[in-house]
C-alpha positions as a Python dict, from the first residue, in 0.01 Angstrom:
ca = {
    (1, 'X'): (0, 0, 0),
    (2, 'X'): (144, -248, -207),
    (3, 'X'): (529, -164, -262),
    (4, 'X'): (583, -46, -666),
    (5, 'X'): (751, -266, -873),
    (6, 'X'): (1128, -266, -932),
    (7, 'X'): (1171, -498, -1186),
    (8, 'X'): (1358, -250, -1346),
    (9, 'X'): (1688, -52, -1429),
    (10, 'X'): (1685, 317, -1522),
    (11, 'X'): (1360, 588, -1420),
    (12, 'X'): (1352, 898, -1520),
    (13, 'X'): (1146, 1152, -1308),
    (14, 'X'): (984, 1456, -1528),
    (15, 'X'): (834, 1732, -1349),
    (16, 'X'): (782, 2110, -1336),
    (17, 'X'): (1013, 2256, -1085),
    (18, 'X'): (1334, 2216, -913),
    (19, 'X'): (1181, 2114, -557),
    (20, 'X'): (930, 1878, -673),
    (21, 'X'): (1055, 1593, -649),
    (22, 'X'): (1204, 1642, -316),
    (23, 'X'): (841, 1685, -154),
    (24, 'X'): (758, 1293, -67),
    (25, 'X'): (960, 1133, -388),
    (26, 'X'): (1335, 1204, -305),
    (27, 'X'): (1312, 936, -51),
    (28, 'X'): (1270, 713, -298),
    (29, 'X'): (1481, 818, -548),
    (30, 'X'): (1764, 739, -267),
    (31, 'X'): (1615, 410, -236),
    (32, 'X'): (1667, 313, -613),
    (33, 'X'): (2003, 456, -631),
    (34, 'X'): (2086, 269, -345),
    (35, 'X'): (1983, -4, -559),
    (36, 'X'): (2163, 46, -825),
    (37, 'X'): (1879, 184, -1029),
    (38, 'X'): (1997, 476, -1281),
    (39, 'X'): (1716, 754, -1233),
    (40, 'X'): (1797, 1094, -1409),
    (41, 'X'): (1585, 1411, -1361),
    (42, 'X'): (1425, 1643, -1635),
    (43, 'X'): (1244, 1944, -1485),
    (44, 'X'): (1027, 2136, -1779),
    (45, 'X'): (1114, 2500, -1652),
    (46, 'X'): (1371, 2646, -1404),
    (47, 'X'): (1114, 2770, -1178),
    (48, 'X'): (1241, 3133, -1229),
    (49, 'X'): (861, 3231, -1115),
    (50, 'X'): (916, 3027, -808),
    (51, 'X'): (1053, 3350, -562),
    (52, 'X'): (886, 3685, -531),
    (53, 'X'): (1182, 3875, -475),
    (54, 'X'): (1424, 3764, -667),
    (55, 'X'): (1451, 3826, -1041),
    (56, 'X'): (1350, 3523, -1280),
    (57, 'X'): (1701, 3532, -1435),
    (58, 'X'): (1897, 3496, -1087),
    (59, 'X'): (1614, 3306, -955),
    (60, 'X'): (1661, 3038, -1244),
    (61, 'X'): (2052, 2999, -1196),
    (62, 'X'): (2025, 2988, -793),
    (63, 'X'): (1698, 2708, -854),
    (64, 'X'): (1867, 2527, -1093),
    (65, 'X'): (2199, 2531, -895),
    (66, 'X'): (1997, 2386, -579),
    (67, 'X'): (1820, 2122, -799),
    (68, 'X'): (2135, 1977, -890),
    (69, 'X'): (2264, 1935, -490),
    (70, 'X'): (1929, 1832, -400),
    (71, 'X'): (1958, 1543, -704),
    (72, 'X'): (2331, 1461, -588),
    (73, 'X'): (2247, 1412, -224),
    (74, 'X'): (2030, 1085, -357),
    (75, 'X'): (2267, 960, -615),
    (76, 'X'): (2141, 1165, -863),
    (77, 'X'): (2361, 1309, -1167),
    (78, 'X'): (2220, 1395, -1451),
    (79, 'X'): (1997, 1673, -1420),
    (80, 'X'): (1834, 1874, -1761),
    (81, 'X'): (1637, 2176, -1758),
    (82, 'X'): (1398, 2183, -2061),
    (83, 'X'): (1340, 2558, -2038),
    (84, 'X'): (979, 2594, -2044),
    (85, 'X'): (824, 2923, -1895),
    (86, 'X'): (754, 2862, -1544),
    (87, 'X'): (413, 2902, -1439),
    (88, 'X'): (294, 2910, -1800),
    (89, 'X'): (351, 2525, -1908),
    (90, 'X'): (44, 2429, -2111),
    (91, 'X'): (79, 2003, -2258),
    (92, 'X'): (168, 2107, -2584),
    (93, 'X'): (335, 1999, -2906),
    (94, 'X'): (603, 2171, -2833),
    (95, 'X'): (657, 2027, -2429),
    (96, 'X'): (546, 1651, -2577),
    (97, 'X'): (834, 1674, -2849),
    (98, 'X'): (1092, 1771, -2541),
    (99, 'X'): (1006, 1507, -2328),
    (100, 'X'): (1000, 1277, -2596),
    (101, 'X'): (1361, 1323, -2674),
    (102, 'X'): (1455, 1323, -2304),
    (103, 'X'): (1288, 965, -2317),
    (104, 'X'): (1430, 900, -2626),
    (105, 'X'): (1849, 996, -2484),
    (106, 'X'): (1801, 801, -2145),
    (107, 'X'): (1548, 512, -2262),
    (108, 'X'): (1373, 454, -1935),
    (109, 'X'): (1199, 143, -1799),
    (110, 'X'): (1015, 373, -1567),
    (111, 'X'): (870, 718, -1581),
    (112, 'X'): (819, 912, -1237),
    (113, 'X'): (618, 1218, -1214),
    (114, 'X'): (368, 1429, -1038),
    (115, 'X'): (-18, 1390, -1009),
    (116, 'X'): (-157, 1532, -1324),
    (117, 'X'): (-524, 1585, -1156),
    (118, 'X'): (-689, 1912, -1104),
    (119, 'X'): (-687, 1891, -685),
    (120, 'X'): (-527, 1673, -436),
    (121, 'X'): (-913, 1546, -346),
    (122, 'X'): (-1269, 1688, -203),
    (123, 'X'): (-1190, 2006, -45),
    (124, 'X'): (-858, 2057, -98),
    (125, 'X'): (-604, 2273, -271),
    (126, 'X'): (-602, 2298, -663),
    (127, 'X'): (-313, 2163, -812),
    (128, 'X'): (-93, 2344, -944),
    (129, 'X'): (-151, 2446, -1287),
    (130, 'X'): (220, 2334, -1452),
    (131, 'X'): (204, 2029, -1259),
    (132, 'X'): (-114, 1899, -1408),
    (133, 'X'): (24, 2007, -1771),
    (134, 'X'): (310, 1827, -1685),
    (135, 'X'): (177, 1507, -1582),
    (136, 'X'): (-45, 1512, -1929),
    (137, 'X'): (246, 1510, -2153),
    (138, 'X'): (437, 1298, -2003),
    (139, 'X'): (188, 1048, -2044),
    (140, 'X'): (138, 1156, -2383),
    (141, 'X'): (513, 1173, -2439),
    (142, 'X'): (567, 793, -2376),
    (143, 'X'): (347, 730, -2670),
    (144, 'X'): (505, 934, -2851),
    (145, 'X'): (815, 868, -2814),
    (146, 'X'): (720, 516, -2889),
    (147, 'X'): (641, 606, -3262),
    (148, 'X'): (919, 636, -3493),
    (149, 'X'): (656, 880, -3681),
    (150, 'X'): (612, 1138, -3453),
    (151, 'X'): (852, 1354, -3306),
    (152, 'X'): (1086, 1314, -3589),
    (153, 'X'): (1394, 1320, -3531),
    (154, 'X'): (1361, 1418, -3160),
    (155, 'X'): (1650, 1258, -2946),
    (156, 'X'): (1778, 992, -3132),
    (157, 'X'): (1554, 691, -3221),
    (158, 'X'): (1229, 552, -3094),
    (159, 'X'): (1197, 404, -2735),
    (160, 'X'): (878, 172, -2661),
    (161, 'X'): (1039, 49, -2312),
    (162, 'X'): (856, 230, -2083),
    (163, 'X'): (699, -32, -1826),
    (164, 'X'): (508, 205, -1625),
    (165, 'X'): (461, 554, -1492),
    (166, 'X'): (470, 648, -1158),
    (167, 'X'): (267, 941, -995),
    (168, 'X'): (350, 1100, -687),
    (169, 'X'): (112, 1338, -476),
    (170, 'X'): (-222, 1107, -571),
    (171, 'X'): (-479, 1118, -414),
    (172, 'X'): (-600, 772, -439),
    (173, 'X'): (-217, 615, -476),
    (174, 'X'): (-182, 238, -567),
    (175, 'X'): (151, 169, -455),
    (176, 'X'): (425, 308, -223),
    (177, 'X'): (760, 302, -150),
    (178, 'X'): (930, 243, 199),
    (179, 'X'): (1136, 535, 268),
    (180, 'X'): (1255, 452, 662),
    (181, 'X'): (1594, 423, 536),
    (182, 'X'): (1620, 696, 298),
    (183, 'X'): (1419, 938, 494),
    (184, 'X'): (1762, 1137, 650),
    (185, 'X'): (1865, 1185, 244),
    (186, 'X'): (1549, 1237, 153),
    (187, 'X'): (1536, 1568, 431),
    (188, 'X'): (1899, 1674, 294),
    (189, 'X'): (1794, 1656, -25),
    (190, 'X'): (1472, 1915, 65),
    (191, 'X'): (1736, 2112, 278),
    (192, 'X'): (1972, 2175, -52),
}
């Protein structure tokens, strides 16, 4: 694949869940930080759904506890929690005006997420139903936060910077990044 652009100074990666990003994307996160890049993480709930047997109030602190380590171990610091319902995000209003301000404090060139589409191709598992909803608004979040009309008043100013968004987990991906040297990180970070 052709390697993504990185024409750029400061992503910031938007998903679901603590964990997300460290299946197949924390590898490169390490390699931007390594750079020199800024990237900052916003994850929509605490994925207090995320373990059977423990409670979703202990199960939020302990996942969003673990999130941070797993962000530090790739030069990673700042870390939000939006504090949607986990397992119940829907692309709303409500989640667009979030991310929005999120976009709108850190002013991003780049936007990193997760694959918004309903399955990972023919015959294979369904996507998961807050990382699709996810993927939507942050698309439609971008715009948004573009607009000095919308989303008043929602984290400061508009912010029309965005370059590009990045999706990881696609099934027909366009570019890649080269994780051989970040791949030991990229493990530790999974392993926090």
């Amino acid at each position: 694949l052709p390697h993504l652009p990185v024409y750029w100074d400061r992503a910031l990666a938007g998903v679901a869940h603590p964990d997300d990003l460290e299946y197949g994307m924390a590898g490169a996160v390490a390699r931007w930080t390594d750079q020199g890049k800024w990237v900052g993480y916003v994850l929509v709930t605490s994925g207090e759904a995320g373990i059977d047997t423990v409670p979703p109030d202990r199960a939020a602190a302990l996942r969003q506890d673990e999130q941070r380590r797993s962000a530090a171990v790739v030069g990673v610091g700042d870390v939000e929690f939006l504090g949607h319902p986990d397992g119940l995000v829907e692309p709303s209003v409500a989640l667009r005006r979030d991310l929005a301000a999120a976009l709108r404090r850190h002013r991003p060139d780049v936007i990193v997420s997760l694959d918004h589409r309903d399955d990972f191709g023919p015959g294979t598992a369904r996507n998961h139903a807050d990382h699709r909803a996810v993927g939507l608004a942050v698309t439609d979040a971008v715009r948004d936060a573009a607009n000095r009309w919308l989303v008043g008043g929602a984290g400061g100013g508009p912010w029309g910077g965005v370059r590009f968004v990045a999706f990881g987990w696609s099934p027909v991906p366009t570019h890649g990044v080269d994780g051989t040297a970040t791949v030991d990180r990229s493990v530790a970070s999974l392993r926090e």
